[in-house]
N, C-alpha and C positions, 0 to 999 in steps of 0.2 A: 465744642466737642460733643455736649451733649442736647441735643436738642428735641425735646417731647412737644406735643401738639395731637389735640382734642382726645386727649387719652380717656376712657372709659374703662371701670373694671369694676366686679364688686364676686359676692357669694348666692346660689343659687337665682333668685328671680331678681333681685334689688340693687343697682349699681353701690357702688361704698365712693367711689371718686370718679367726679363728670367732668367731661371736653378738662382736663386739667394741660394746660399748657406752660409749660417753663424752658429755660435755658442753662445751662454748664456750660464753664467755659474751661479748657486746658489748664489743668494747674489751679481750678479756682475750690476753694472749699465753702459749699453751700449749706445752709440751715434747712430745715423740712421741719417748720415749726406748726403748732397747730391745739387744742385739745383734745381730750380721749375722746375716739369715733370719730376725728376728722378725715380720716383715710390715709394716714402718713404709710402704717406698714402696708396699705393696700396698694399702695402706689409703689413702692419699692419691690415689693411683690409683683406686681406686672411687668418692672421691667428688669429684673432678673429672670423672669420666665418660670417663676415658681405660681402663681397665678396667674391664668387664661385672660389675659385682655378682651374688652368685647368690641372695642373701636379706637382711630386711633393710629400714631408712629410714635417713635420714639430712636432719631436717627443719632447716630455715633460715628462722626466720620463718614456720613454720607448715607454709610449702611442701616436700614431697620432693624431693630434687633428684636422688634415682637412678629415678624417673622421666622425668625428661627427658634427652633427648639433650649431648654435650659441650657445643655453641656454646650450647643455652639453659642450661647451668649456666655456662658464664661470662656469660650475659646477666643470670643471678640476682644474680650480686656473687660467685661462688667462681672467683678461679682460681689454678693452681698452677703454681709456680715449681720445671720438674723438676732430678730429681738430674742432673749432666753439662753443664749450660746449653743444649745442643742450639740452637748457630745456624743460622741459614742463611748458610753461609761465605762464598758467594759477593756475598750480599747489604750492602748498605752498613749503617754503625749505624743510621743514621735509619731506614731501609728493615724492618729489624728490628723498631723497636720502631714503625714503622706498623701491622705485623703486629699489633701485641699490641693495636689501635685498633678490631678486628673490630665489638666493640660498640658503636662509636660512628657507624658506618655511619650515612647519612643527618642525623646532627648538620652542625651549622654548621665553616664551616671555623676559626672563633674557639674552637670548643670542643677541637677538634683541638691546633689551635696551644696552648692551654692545657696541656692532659696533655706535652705536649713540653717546655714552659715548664718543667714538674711536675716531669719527669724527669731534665733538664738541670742543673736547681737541686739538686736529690737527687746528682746526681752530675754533677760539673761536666767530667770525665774526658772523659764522653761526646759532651759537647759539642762538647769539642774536636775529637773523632774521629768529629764524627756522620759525613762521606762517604766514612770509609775501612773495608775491608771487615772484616767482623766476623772471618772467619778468619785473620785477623791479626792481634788485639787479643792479649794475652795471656790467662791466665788468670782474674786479677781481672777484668779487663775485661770479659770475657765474660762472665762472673757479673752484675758491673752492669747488662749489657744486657736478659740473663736476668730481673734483676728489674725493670727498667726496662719489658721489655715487659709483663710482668704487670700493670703497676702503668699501661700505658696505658689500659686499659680500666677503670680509676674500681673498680678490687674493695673488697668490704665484707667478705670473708676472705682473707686473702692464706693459700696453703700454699705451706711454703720447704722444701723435698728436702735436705738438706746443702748449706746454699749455700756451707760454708768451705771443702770438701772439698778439699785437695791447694792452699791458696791460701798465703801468705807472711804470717808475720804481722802483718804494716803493712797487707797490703790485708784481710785479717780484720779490722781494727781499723779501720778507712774503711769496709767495709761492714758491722759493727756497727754502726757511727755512725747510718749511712743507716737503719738496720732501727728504733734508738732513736730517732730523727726519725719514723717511719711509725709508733711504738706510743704517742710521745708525742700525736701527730695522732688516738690512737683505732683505727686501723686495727685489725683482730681481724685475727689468724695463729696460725698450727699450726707451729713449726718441730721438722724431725726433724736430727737433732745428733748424732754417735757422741762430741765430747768435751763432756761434764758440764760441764766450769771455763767455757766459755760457756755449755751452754744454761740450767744451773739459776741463775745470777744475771740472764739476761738475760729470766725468762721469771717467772710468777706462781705455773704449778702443772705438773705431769706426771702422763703418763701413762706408764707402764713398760710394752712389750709383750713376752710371752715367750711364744716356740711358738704366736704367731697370735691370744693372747690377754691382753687387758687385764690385767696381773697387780699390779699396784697404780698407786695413784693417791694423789697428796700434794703441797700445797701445795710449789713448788720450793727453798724456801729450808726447810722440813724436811725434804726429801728431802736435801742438801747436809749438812746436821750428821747425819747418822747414818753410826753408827760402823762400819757394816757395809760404807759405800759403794764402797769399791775391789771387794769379791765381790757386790754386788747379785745381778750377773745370775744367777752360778754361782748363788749361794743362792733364789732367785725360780724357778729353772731347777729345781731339785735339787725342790724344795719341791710342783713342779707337775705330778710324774713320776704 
């Protein structure tokens, strides 16, 4: 479904991830595993169209999407749920994840009310708090919404930034839940992870990135039984010098 090749991207003069090549497949839920600096949100960033690619495809069904502009690659079906949940504080939850309805523009208001429906039922939290402002929610909460908004606009790849990042682990385990309801549904995603004990049971296969680049790749539940896996990086890192 989703297929990247010799992607390139970084910030000002210095690429952050080189010729990175990988595969998604329909339906499949992928890992983006790596250490800090490895280029994990630089690469989600590129191909959400929130960072300028500098070489490079990244096809979806045939179509390039680092060809087109940000709002036409969430009109394609990608869009990404960044690292931080970045609200708008002032704004109410509904209001919020109105935002994330961009591509439903001109739909019926039944279809509207639907993705809310969608959203609601995914997490019933929000519900409850749809007209109180998001900068007050905690931090689970605000993850919800995070993915809540993603998820108004009907995407056919979800990408997830570290969505546990700094959460409690009752609501890590409420919003894994939700994540295993969207994988059961089919939903295809990219989740980038710093802890393994979730993302390799929850995920089909990984990718390892090190220094910008794809340094291995392996079904996730072989990636988990090898005996190296507390020094991956070091040794992936060492190996790529």
């Amino acid at each position: 479904m989703l297929d990247v090749s010799g992607l390139t991207a970084g910030y000002g003069h210095g690429p952050v991830v080189q010729d990175v090549a990988l595969q998604v497949e329909r339906g499949e839920t992928v890992a983006l595993l790596g250490p800090n600096g490895a280029g994990k949100s630089t690469l989600l960033g590129a191909l959400s169209g929130t960072l300028r690619h500098r070489s490079g495809h990244a096809l979806m069904d045939g179509q390039d999407l680092l060809t087109l502009p940000t709002h036409a690659i969430v009109a394609a079906g990608l869009v990404q749920v960044p690292e931080g949940r970045r609200m708008f504080a002032p704004l109410s939850v509904e209001d919020n994840l109105r935002l994330g309805a961009v591509r439903l523009a001109g739909r019926s208001a039944s279809t509207l009310a639907a993705r809310f429906d969608y959203v609601y039922t995914l997490f019933p939290r929000l519900a409850e708090r749809r007209l109180q402002r998001a900068g007050t929610l905690s931090g689970g909460e605000q993850q919800m919404v995070a993915i809540g908004r993603a998820l108004m606009s009907s995407p056919r790849v979800l990408l997830l930034d570290e969505p546990f990042l700094g959460l409690a682990p009752l609501v890590v385990d409420e919003i894994l839940s939700a994540l295993t309801a969207l994988r059961a549904q089919g939903l295809t995603m990219v989740l980038v992870e710093q802890k393994l004990d979730i993302a390799l049971p929850f995920t089909s296969r990984a990718h390892v990135l090190i220094k910008g680049r794809v340094a291995l790749t392996l079904p996730s539940a072989e990636l988990a039984r090898r005996p190296d896996l507390p020094r991956l990086y070091f040794d992936l890192a060492h190996s790529a010098r």
